[in-house]
C-alpha positions, 0 to 999 in steps of 0.5 A, a space after each residue: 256526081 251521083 244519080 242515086 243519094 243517100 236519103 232518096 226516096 226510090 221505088 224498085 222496078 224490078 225483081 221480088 220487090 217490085 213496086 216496094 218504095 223506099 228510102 235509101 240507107 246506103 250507096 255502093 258506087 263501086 259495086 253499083 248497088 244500094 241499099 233500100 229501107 225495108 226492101 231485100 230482107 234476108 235472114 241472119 242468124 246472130 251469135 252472142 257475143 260480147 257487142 250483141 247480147 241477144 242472139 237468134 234469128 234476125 232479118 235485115 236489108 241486102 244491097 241490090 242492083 242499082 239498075 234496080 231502082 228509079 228515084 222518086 221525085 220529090 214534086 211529082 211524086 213519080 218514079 223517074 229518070 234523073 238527069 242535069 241542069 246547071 243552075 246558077 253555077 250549081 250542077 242539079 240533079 233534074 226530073 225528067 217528068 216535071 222538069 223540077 230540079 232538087 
């Protein structure tokens, strides 16, 4: 089981983004990277071709680091560690802050 979800609110701890929030879009375990919503952008010069019309300069998002990022709890609304609890049978993921399980 994954610590880090798709649709995750995460905040990056590290690197040109530091301090940036936001959702997840995409997570690569295999490659242990994810990508964030508005965080990584890096410049792609687009071609025309027969799917897309409209060529020029486009910006988009680019995988980073998963050791990168802390998911943001959704009760406390603070950056932290995720751990495990089983609740009724069921394998939740738990803030280490608040104890809150989501």
């Amino acid at each position: 089981m994954r610590k880090v979800r798709k649709g995750d609110r995460v905040k990056v701890i590290s690197g040109d983004d530091r301090g940036k929030i936001g959702k997840v879009i995409q997570v690569f375990p295999d490659r242990d990277r994810v990508l964030v919503e508005g965080v990584n952008l890096v410049t792609k010069h687009q071609r025309p071709t027969q799917a897309v019309r409209e060529p020029g300069i486009i910006k988009r998002e680019a995988p980073i680091p998963l050791a990168k990022v802390k998911v943001v709890c959704p009760e406390c609304s603070v950056p932290t560690r995720i751990g495990f609890a089983v609740v009724e049978g069921r394998k939740l993921r738990q803030c280490k802050q608040c104890g809150a399980t989501f």
